[in-house]
GUVOKE-232920 format. One line per 5 residues: their letters; for each residue x, y, z of C-alpha. Coordinates in nm, 3 decimals, padded with zeros to 5 digits. Each point is the difference from the previous one (the first is absolute). Example, Ala and Ser with C-alpha at 12.3 -4.5 7.8 and 13.67 -1.06 7.14 Angstrom:
2
as) 01.230 -00.450 00.780; 00.137 00.344 -00.066
//
This chain:
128
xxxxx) 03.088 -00.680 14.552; 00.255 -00.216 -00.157; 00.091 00.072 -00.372; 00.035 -00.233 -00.304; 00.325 -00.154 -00.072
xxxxx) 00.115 -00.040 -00.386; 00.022 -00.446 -00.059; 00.111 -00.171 -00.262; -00.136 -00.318 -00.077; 00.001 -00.345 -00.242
xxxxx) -00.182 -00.312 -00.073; 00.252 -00.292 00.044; -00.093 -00.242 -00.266; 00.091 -00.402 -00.075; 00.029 -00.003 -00.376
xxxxx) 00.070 -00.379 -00.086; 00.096 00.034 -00.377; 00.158 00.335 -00.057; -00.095 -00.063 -00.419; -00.392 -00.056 00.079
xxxxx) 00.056 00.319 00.246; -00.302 -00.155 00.197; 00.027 00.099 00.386; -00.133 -00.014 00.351; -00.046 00.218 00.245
xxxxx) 00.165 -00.132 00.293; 00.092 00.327 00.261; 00.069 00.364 00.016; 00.300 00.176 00.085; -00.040 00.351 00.139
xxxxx) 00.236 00.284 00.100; -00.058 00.291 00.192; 00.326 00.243 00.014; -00.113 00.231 00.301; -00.087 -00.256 00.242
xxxxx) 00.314 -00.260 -00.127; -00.244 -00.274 -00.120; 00.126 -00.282 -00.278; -00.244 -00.271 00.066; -00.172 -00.272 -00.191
xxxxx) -00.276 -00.242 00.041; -00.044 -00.327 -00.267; -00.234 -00.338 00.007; 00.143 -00.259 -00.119; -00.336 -00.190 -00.100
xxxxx) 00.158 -00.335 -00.144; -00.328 -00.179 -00.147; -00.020 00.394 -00.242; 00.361 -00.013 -00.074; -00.038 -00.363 -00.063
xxxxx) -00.229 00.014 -00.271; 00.210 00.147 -00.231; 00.363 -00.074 00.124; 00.267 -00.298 00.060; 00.033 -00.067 00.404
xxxxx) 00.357 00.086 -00.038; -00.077 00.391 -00.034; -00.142 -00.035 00.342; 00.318 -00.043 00.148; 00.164 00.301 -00.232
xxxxx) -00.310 00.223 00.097; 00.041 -00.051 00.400; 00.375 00.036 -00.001; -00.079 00.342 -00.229; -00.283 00.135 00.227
xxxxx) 00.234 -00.116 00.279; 00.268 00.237 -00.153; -00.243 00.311 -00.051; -00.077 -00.034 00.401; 00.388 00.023 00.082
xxxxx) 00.047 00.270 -00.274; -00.263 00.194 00.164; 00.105 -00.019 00.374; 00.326 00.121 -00.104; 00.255 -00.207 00.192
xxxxx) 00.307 -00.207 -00.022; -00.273 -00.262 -00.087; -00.089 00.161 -00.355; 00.319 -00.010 -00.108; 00.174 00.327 -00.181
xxxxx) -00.314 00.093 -00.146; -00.120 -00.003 00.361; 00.280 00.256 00.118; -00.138 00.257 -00.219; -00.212 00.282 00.052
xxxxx) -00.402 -00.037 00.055; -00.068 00.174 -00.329; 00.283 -00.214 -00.179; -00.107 -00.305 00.131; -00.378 00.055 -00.164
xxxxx) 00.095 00.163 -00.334; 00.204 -00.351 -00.028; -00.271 -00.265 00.114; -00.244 00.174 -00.227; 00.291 00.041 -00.323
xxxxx) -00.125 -00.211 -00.294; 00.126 -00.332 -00.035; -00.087 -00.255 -00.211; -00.059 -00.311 00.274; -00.233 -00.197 00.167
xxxxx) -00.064 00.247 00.238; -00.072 00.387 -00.104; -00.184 00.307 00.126; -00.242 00.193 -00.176; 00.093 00.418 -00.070
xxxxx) 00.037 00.187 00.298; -00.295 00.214 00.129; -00.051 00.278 00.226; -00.226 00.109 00.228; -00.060 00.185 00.346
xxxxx) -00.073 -00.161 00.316; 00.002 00.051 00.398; 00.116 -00.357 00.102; 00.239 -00.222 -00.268; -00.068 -00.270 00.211
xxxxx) -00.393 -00.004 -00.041; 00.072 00.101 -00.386; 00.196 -00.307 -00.078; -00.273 -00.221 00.158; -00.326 00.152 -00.128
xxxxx) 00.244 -00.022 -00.449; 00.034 -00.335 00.134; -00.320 -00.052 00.066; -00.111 00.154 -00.352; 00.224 -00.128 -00.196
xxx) 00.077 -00.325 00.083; -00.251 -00.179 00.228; -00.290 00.136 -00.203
//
């Protein structure tokens, strides 16, 4: 029988006026230490963040969720934030910062497949 891994997981969040602190759920990053998975998954659902938010932040949003994806394969691509460790690399995409784009506290759990784990938070927390 295969055993539980420790994950570590947060809500990525579009927060269009960083005064009103108003957000939107819009993916979930999850880490996994044991097995080496830094992952996220985000919808970008334009006609939501549309409601409440100038077109331009579209642009700033993609190029940010673009930058997560990079961050988290961990390559040339993600730039020196992308060279560092798997652990480093999470504990900074999920740092507070005070932008467009933020993630909600980290939060742990156990799980047998990271993969399935990211998909089924998605699921709960942003689709629904």
């Amino acid at each position: 029988m295969q055993e539980k891994q420790l994950f570590e997981y947060a809500v990525i969040r579009f927060v269009p006026s960083v005064e009103r602190e108003e957000f939107l759920n819009i993916g979930v990053i999850v880490f996994c230490q044991a097995q080496g998975f830094l992952q996220t998954k985000t919808l970008v659902d334009e006609k939501r963040i549309s409601s409440f938010s100038a077109e331009s932040d579209l642009l700033i949003l993609r190029e940010g969720l673009r930058s997560f994806e990079r961050i988290c394969a961990g390559r040339k691509e993600g730039g020196a934030i992308g060279q560092l460790s798997i652990a480093s690399r999470f504990r900074w995409l999920t740092a507070n910062r005070s932008t467009i784009l933020q993630t909600s506290a980290v939060h742990p759990g156990l799980c047998l497949n990271p993969e399935e784990t990211l998909h089924r938070l998605f699921n709960q927390l942003v689709t629904s």
